[in-house]
C-alpha positions in Angstrom: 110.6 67.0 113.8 113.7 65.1 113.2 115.4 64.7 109.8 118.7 62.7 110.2 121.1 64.8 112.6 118.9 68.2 111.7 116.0 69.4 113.7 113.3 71.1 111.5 109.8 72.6 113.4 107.1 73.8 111.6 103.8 75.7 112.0 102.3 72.3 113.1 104.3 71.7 115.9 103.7 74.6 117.1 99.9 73.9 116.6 100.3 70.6 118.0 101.9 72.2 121.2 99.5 75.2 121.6 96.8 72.7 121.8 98.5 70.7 124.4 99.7 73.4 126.4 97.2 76.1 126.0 99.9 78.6 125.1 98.2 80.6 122.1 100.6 83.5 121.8 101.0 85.1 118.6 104.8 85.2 117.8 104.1 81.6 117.3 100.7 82.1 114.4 100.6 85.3 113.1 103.7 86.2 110.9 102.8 89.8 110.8 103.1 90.3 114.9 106.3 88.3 114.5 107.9 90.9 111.9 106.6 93.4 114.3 108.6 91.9 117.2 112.5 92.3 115.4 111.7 87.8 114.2 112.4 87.1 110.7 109.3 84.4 110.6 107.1 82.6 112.7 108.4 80.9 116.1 107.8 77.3 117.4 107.1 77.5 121.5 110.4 77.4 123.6 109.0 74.7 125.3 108.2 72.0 122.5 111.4 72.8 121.3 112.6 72.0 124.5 111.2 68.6 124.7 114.1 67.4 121.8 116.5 69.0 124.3 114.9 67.1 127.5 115.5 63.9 125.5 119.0 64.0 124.4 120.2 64.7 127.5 118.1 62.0 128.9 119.2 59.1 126.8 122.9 60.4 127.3 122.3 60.3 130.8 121.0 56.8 130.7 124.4 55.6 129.6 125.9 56.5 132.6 126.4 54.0 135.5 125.5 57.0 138.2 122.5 57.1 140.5 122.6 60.3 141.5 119.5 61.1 144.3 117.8 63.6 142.5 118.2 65.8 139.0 118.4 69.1 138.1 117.3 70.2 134.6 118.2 73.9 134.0 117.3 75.4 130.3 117.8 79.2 129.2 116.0 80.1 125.9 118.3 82.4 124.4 117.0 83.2 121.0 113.8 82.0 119.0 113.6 79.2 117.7 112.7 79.7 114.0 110.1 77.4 112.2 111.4 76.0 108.7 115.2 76.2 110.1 117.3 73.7 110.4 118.6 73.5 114.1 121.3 70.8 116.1 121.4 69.5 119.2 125.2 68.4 120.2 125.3 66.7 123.7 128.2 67.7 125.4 129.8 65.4 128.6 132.2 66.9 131.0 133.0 65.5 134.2 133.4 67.0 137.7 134.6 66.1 141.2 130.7 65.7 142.2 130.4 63.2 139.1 129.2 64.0 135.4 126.8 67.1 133.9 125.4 66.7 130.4 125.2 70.3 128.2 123.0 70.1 125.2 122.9 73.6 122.9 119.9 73.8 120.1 122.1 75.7 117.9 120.8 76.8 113.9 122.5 74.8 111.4 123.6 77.7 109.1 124.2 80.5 111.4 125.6 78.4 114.9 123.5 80.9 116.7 122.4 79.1 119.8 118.7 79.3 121.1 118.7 76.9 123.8 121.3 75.7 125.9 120.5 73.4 129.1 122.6 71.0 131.6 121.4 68.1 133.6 123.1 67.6 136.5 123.2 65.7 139.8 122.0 66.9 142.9 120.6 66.3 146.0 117.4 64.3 146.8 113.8 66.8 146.0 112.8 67.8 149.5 109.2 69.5 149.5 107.1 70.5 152.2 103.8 68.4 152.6 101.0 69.9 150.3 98.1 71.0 152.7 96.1 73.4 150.4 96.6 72.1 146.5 94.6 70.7 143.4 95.0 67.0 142.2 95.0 65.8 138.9 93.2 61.9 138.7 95.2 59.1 137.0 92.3 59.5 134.5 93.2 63.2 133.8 96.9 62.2 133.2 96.3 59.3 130.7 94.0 62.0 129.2 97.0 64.4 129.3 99.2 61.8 128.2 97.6 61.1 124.9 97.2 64.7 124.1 101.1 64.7 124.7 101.9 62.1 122.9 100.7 63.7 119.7 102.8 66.6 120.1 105.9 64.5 118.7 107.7 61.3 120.5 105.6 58.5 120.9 108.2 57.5 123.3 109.2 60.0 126.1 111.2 60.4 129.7 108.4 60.4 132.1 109.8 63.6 133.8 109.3 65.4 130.9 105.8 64.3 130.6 105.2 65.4 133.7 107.3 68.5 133.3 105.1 69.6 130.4 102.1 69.0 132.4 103.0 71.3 135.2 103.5 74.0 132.8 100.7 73.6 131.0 98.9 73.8 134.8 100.7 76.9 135.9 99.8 78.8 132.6 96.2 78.0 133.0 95.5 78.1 136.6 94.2 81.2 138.0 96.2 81.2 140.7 99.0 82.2 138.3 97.6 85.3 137.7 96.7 86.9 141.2 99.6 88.9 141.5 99.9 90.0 137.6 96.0 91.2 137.4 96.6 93.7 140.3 99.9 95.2 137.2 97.5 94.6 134.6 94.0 96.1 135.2 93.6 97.4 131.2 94.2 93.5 130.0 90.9 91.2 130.6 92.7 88.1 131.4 91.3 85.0 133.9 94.5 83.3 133.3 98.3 83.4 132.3 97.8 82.1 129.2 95.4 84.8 128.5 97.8 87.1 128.8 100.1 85.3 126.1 97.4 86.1 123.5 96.9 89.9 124.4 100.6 90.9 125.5 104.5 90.0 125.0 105.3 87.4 126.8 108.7 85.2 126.3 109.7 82.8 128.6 114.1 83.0 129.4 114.4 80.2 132.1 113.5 76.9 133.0 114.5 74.4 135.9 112.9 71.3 136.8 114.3 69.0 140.0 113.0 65.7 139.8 113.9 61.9 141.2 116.3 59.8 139.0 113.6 57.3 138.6 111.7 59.3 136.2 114.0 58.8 133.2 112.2 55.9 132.6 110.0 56.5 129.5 106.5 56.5 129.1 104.5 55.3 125.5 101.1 54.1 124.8 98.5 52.4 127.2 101.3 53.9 130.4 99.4 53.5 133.3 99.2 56.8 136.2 98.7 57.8 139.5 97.0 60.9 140.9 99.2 63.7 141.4 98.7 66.8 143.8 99.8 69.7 143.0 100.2 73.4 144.4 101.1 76.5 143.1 103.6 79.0 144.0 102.7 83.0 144.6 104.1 84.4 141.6 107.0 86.8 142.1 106.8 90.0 139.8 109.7 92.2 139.3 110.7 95.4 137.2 108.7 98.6 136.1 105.8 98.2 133.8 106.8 100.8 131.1 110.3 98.6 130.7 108.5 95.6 131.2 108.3 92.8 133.6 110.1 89.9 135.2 108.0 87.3 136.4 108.3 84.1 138.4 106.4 81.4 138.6 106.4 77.9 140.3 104.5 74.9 140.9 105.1 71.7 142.8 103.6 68.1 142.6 103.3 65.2 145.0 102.6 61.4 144.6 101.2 59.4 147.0 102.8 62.5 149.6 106.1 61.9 147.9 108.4 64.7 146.6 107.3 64.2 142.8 108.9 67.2 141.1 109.3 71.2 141.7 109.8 73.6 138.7 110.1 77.0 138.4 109.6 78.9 135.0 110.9 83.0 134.6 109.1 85.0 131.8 109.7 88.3 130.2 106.8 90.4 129.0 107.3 93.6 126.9 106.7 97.2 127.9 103.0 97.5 129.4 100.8 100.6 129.3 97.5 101.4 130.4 
């Protein structure tokens, strides 16, 4: 949460998120298996964190008189981000001959160390292929979703990040995620990524979301939603499972057969063994 210019999470956001999300893994509840891991305490997920980062850059970008065809949101969690720390967020604006990208940096307060740093950026128009074989999520669903999110912090957010947040939340607990990790992982009984948070390392490192300009526009109480198909990509898996693996992930959504959003999400898991 936010306390004049300092960020401070606690064990509740992270509570409040892994409800939401679905994302139960232990560096985030159980201090013991966070010592264990080289943290000095517990960690709040990458991804709430990354919510605060989502909206600074958005309201920054708001003040700019661009309309740009589409966005790019590119993140890279560097470092945990520690609960009961006090964290910034400076915005930083420099301009280029294609027009203006936005850097925001969650640095800790004390140390300067940065965890998260991210850019939003202009760039061309989302282009996806029509969705043949995919799953929908009702308008009902989303206002569901959409409450659920709005107790995880802002009552006020950018609708891509809503919808951002939703797709990952989709892609950790579809099954389709997991079709080509259960083939690397035969010792871990899993149905779904998120399963696998619970029972092995897993950290995500990057994050990049293209969306439409149009969904800066924030979304609050009572917002009103239409259904949203959605596919998932194969996952890619690279690396040796002794070392550890490399994995990437996708999904893409669809309104009304529009080009809604596309994100892709790379996680790191730790050594594997039988």
């Amino acid at each position: 949460m936010l306390a004049g210019d300092t960020l401070r999470y606690s064990l509740r956001d992270a509570e409040r998120w892994a409800a939401f999300s679905g994302d139960y893994n232990p560096i985030h509840f159980d201090a013991a298996g966070a010592q264990r891991l080289g943290l000095t305490g517990l960690c709040v997920h990458g991804m709430r964190a990354m919510l605060d980062v989502k909206s600074a850059l958005s309201d920054s970008w708001e003040k700019h008189p661009l309309t740009p065809e589409g966005l790019m949101f590119t993140s890279r969690l560097r470092e945990p981000v520690l609960c009961d720390a006090p964290y910034q967020l400076p915005v930083r604006e420099t301009l280029r001959d294609d027009g203006v990208q936005l850097s925001a940096s969650l640095r800790h307060a004390q140390t300067q160390q940065m965890s998260i740093s991210s850019k939003l950026t202009a760039t061309d128009a989302l282009v996806l292929s029509p969705v043949t074989q995919g799953e929908t999520l009702s308008a009902q669903e989303l206002a569901t979703l959409h409450t659920q999110f709005l107790a995880v912090g802002s009552p006020a957010v950018p609708a891509w990040s809503f919808l951002d947040a939703v797709l990952f939340r989709q892609l950790v607990n579809s099954p389709q995620t997991l079709q080509t990790v259960r083939s690397l992982l035969p010792s871990v009984q899993a149905t779904t990524l998120g399963d696998v948070f619970t029972r092995v390392q897993v950290v995500q490192t990057h994050h990049e979301t293209h969306f439409p300009p149009r969904l800066l526009t924030k979304t609050g109480q009572g917002q009103r939603f239409c259904a949203t198909d959605y596919a998932i990509r194969p996952t890619l898996v690279m690396g040796e499972k002794h070392r550890g693996l490399v994995l990437l992930a996708g999904i893409q959504a669809w309104q009304g057969g529009e080009p809604l959003m596309s994100v892709s999400v790379t996680l790191k898991t730790g050594p594997l063994t039988e």
